[in-house]
C-alpha positions as CSV (number, residue, x, y, z in Angstrom):
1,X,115.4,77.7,43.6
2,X,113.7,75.2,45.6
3,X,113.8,77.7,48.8
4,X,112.0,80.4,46.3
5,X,109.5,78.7,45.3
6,X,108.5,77.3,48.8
7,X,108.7,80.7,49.6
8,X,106.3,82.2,46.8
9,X,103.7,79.4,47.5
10,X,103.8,80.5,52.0
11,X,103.0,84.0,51.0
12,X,100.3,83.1,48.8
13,X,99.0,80.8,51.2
14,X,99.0,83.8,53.4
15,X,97.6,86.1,51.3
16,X,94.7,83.7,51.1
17,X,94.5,82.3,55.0
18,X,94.7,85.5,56.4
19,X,91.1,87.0,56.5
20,X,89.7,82.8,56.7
21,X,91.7,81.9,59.8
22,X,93.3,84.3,62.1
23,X,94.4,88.1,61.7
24,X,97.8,86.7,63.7
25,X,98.6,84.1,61.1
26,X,99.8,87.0,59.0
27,X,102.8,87.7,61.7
28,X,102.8,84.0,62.2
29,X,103.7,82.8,58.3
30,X,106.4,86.3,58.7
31,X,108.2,84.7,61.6
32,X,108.2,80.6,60.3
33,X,109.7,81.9,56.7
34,X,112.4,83.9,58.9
35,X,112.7,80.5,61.1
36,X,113.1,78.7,57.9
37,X,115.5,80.5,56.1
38,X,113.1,81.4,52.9
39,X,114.3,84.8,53.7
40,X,118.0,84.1,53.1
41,X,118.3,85.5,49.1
42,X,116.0,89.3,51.2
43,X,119.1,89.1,53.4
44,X,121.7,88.7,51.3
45,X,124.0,91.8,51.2
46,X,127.2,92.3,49.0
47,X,130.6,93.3,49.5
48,X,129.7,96.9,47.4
49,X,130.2,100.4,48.3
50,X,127.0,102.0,50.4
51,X,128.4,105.1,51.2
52,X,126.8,108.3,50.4
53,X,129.7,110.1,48.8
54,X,129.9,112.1,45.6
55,X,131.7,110.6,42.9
56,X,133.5,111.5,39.5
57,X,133.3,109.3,36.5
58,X,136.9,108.1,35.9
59,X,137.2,107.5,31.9
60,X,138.2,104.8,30.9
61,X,138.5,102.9,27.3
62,X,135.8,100.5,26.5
63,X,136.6,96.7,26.9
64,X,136.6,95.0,24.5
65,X,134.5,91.9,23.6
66,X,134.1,89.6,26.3
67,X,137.0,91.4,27.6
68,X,136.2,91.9,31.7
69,X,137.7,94.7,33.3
70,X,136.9,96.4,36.7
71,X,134.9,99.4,37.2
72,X,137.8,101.8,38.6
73,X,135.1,103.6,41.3
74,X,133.4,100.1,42.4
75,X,135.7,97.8,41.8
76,X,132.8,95.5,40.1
77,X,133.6,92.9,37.2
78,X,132.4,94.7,33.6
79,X,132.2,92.9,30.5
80,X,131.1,93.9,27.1
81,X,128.5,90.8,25.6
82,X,128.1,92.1,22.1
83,X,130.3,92.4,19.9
84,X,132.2,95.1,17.6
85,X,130.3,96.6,14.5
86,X,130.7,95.1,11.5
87,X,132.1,91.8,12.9
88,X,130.7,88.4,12.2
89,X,128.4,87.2,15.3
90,X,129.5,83.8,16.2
91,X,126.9,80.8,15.4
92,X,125.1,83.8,13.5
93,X,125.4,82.7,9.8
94,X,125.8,85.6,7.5
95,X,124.9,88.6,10.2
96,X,127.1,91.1,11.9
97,X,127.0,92.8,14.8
98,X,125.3,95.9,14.6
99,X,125.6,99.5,16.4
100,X,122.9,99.3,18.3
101,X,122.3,95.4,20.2
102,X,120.6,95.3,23.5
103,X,118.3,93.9,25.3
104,X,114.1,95.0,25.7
105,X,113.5,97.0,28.9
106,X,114.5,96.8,32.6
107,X,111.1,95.1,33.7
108,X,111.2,92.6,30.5
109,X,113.9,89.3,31.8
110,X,116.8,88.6,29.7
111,X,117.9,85.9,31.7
112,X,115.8,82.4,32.0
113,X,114.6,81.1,35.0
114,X,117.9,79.2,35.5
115,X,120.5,81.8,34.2
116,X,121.9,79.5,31.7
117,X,120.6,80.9,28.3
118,X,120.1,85.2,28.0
119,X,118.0,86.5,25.6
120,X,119.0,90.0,23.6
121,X,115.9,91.4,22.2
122,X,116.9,94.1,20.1
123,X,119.4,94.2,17.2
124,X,119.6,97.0,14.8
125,X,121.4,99.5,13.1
126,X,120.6,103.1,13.2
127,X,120.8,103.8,9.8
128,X,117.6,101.7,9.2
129,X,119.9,99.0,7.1
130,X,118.3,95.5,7.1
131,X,117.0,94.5,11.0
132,X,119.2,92.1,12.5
133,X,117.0,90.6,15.2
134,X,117.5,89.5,18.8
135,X,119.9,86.3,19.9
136,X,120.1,83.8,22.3
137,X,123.2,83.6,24.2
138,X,125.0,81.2,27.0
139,X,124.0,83.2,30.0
140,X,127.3,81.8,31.6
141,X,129.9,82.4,29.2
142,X,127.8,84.7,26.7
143,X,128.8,83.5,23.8
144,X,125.7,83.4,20.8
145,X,124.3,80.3,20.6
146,X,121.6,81.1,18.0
147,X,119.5,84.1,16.2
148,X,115.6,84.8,17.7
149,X,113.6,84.3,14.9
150,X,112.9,80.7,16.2
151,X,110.3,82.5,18.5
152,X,106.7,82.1,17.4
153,X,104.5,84.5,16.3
154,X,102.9,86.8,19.3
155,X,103.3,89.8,21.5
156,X,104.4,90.3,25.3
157,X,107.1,87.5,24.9
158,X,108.2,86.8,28.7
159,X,110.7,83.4,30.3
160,X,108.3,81.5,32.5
161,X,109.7,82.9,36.1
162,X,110.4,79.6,37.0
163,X,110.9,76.9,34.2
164,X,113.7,77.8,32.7
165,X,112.5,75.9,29.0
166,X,109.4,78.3,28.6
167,X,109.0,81.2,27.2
168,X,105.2,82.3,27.9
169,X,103.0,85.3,25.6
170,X,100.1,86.6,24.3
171,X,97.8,86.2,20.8
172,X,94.7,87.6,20.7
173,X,92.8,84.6,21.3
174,X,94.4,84.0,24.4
175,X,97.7,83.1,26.1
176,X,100.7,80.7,24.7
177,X,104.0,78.6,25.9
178,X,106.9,77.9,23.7
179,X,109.9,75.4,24.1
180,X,112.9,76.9,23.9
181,X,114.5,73.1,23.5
182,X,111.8,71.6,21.4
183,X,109.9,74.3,19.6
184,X,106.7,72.9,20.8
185,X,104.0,75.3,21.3
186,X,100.9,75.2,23.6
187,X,97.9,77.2,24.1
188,X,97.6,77.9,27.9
189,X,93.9,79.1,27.9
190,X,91.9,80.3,25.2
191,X,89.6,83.6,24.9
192,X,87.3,84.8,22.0
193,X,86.1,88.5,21.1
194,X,88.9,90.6,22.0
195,X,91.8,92.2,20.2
196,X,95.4,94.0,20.6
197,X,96.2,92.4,24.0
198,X,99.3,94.1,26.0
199,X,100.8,94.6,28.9
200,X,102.1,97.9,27.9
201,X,105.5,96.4,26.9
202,X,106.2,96.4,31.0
203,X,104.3,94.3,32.3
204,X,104.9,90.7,34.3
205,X,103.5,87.0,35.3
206,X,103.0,86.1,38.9
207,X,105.7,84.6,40.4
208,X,104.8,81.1,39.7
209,X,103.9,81.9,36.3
210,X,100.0,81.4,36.1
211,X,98.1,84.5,35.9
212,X,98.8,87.8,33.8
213,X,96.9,90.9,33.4
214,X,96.2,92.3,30.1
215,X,94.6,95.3,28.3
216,X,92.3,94.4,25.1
217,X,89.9,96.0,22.5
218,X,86.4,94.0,23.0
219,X,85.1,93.4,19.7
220,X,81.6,93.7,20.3
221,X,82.1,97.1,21.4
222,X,85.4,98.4,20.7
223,X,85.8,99.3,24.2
224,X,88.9,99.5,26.3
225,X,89.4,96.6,28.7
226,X,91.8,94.6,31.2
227,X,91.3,91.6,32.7
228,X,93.5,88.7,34.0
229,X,93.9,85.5,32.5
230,X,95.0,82.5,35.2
231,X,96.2,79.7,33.3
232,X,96.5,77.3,35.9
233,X,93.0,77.0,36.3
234,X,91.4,78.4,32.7
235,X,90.0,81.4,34.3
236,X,89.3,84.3,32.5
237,X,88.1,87.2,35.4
238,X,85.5,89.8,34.4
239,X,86.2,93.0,32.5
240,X,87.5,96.2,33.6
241,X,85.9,99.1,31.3
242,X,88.9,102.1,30.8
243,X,87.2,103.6,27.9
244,X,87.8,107.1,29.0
245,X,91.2,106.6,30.0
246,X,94.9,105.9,28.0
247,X,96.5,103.2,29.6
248,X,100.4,103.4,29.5
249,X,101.4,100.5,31.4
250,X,100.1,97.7,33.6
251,X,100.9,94.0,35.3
252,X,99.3,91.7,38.0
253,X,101.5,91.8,41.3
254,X,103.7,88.9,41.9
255,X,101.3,87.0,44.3
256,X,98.4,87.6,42.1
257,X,96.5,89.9,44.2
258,X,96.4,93.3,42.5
259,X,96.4,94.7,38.9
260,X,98.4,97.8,39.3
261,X,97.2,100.2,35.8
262,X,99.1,103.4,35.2
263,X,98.0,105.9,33.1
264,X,95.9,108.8,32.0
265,X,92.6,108.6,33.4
266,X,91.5,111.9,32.3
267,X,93.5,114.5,35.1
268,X,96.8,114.1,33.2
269,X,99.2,110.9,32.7
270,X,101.5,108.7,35.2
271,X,99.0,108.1,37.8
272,X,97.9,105.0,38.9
273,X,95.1,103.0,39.6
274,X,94.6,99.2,41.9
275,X,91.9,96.8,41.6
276,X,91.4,93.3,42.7
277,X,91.1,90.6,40.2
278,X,87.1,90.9,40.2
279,X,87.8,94.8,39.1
280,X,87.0,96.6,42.2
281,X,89.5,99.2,43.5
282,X,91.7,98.6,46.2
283,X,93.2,102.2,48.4
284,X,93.0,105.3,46.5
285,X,93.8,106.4,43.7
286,X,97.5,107.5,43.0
287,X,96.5,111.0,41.7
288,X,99.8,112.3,42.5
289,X,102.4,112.5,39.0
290,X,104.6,109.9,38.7
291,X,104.3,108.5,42.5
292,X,106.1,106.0,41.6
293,X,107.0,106.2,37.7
294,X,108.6,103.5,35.3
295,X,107.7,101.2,38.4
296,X,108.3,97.1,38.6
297,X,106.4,95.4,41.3
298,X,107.9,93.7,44.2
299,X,107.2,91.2,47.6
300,X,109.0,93.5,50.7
301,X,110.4,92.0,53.6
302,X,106.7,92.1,55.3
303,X,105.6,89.9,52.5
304,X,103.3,92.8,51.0
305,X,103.0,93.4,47.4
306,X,104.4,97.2,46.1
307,X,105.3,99.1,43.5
308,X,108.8,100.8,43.3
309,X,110.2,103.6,40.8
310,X,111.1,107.6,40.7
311,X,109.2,109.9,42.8
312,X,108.7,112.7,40.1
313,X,105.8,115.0,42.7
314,X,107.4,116.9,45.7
315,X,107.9,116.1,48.8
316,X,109.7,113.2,47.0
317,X,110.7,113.8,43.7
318,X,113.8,112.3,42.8
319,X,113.7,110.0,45.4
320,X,113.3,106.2,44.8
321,X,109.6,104.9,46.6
322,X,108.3,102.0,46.9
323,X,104.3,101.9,47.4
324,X,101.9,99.1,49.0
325,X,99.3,98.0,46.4
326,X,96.7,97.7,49.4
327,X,96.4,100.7,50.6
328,X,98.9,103.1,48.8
329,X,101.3,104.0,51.6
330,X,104.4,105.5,50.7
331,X,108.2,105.0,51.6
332,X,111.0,106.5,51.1
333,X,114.3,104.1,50.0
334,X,116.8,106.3,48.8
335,X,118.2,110.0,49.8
336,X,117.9,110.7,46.0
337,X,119.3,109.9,42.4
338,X,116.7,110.2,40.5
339,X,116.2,106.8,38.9
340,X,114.6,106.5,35.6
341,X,114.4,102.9,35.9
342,X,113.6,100.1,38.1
343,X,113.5,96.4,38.2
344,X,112.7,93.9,40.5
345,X,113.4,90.4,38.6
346,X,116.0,89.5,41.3
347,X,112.9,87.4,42.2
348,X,114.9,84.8,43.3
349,X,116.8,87.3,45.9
350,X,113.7,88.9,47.8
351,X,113.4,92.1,49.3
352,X,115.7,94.0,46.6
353,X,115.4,96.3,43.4
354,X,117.7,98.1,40.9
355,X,117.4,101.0,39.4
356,X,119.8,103.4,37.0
357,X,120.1,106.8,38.3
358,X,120.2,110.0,36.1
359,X,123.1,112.4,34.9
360,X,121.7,115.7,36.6
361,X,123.7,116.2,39.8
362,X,120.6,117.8,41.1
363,X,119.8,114.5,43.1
364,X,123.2,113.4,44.8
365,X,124.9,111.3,45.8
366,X,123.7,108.7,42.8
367,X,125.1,109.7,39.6
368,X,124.8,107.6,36.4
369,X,125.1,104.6,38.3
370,X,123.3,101.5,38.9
371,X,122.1,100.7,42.5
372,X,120.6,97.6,44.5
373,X,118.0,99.0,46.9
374,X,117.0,96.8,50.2
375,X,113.1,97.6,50.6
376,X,113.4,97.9,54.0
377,X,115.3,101.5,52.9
378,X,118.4,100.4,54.9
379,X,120.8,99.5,52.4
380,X,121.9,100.7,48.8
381,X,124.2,99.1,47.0
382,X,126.5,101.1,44.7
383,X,127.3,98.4,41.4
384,X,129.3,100.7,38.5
385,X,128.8,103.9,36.6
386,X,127.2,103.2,33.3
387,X,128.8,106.3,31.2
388,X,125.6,107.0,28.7
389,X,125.7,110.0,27.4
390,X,124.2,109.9,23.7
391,X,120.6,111.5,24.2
392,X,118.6,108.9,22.6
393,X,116.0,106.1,24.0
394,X,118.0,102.9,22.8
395,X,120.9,104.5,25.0
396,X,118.8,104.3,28.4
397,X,120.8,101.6,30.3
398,X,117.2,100.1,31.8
399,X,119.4,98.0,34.1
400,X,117.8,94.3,34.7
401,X,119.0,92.0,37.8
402,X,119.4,88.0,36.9
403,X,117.2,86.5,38.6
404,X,119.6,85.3,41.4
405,X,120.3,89.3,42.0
406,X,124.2,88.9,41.8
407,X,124.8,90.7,38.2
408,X,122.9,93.5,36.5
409,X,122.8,93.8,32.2
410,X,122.5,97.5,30.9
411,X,122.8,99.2,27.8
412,X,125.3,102.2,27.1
413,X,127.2,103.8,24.4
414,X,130.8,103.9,27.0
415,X,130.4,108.0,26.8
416,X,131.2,108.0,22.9
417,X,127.6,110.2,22.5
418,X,126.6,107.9,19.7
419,X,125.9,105.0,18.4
420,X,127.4,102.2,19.1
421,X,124.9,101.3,22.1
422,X,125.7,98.1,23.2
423,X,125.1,95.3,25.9
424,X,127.6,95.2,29.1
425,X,126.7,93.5,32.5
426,X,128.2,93.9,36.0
427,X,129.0,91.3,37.9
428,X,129.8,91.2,42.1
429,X,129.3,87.6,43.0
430,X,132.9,87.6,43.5
């Protein structure tokens, strides 16, 4: 942790120092985090299949509850973390398990900055019977440890990146902390005059936890906005007006430097949009459909700031991208797959995303699997097959890396096409 952090603060001291000093201090900072090991989690590679061969799903019954098993193609650790419907969920007074318990989405962290407590958003059942709510769980041994509905009032609910207490998100007069071990809550920094703030559901802190960006309504004019809120130094930046446009999604980059917006912004939806933090744009504008989609934003191994998801536009499409936030360039990191979804909160193991990958084989060799991609496009990572197959949102496995990058939670219904969908996580640090 200690390594990451020191890390996180040299490239933001070179994001900053670059243009003030030196144009070779950028290649300088490069080299002394190299010489210093800060790189080591970027370089880590696991004993996992990279091959590029074609593979059949081997069925095989579900495990049971906290029952591991190995994934027969992989040879990964598998265990189910929730539990069988109907059954009583442990330290859960009065509730059962559900058919449908999962976590929120593949950019939203389930694990806290530490790894030790895991946080399922999402409990329900599908015949609209009472709500159960999300739990906290030991993010060791998974066992529950308590329901949710401890968690204030709010929206955008995110664990600080790197204080593994806090649980940081948004009211409409301005941005909140929340104990997990006291209940204590704190206003960060406070704002006046707008309403429904967001971050599309998707979005993320910096790395270090002080700055978001966030869409509003401005009161005075009902007017679409986003700004970014740094509450380290209770600083609201200006405005930017998107009153002609439908925003679906949008974070600040994990240095702080860019607000990435994706949206509709009046040629058709999934494009995308940078700005600085004063609002002006930075590179083009990523007219192109879906180049990247369902994106999570990432530091590479040349310390610069991208985006990374599905290529749905030719010459690409299918293939996973990533994309520099400075000036738009594109690369190519897989031969294909098609992956709906991809998350880079392995923040504390640089230099790496995941991604799910689809059920058409139209986009070998990557076939309903989850995948670790290196960003310098020379490694992929094969983890497990996931075996969705009921046609229904809840059922997307949205795979999410802990923040250490050595186990992945996803959702899946084990290839039963229906309900139950529940909550499994792979595990290769053996």
């Amino acid at each position: 942790m200690v390594n990451y952090i020191f890390y996180v603060f040299l490239l933001d001291m070179r994001s900053k120092l670059i243009m003030m000093i030196h144009p070779n201090i950028d290649k300088l900072v490069v080299l002394l985090t190299f010489i210093f090991g800060i790189h080591h989690g970027q370089s880590q590679d696991y004993n996992l299949d990279v091959s590029l061969s074609n593979y059949n799903i081997t069925k095989i019954q579900k495990p049971g509850y906290l029952q591991p098993i190995k994934d027969p193609t992989f040879n990964t650790k598998i265990i189910r973390i929730t539990g069988d419907v109907g059954r009583s969920i442990p330290n859960i007074n009065g509730e059962v398990w559900p058919d449908v318990f999962r976590h929120g989405y593949s950019t939203r962290q389930p694990w806290n900055a530490d790894e030790s407590i895991l946080w399922l958003e999402i409990g329900r059942n599908s015949n609209d019977s009472p709500y159960v709510g999300g739990i906290f769980l030991d993010g060791e041994t998974y066992a529950p440890i308590k329901a949710d509905n401890i968690i204030p009032p709010g929206s955008e609910h995110r664990w600080h990146p790197t204080d593994p207490d806090i649980i940081l998100f948004l009211r409409n007069d301005g941005a909140y902390s929340w104990s997990y071990s006291t209940g204590n809550v704190k206003q960060l920094i406070s704002i006046n005059g707008y309403s429904n703030l967001s971050m599309g559901n998707t979005g993320n802190w910096t790395h270090d936890g002080n700055s978001i960006a966030v869409s509003a309504t401005k009161k005075s004019n009902n007017s679409q906005v986003v700004f970014v809120l740094d509450v380290s130094n209770k600083i609201k930046y200006n405005d930017i007006n998107f009153n002609n446009s439908s925003i679906d999604h949008l974070s600040i980059s994990p240095l702080g430097n860019y607000i990435l917006v994706r949206g509709n912004f009046g040629d058709g939806g999934d494009r995308v949009k940078v700005y600085d933090l004063f609002g002006n744009q930075v590179g083009p504008y990523w007219s192109g459909y879906g180049e990247p989609s369902h994106e999570d934003l990432a530091i590479d191994q040349f310390g610069d700031e991208v985006a990374v998801g599905v290529s749905k536009s030719k010459p690409n499409k299918g293939k996973l991208i990533k994309r520099r936030l400075s000036d738009g360039k594109i690369t190519v990191l897989t031969s294909g797959g098609w992956p709906p979804h991809t998350s880079a909160r392995s923040i504390q193991r640089p230099g790496w995303v995941f991604a799910s990958t689809s059920a058409s084989t139209n986009y070998p060799p990557y076939f309903l699997e989850i995948i670790a991609v290196k960003l310098d496009g020379s490694r992929v990572e094969r983890i497990c097959h996931t075996r969705n197959s009921f046609d229904e949102y809840l059922n997307q496995a949205q795979p999410c890396p802990s923040p250490s990058g050595n186990r992945v939670l996803f959702a899946t219904d084990w290839g039963a096409n229906n309900v139950p969908i529940q909550t499994y996580i792979a595990d290769f640090r053996n």
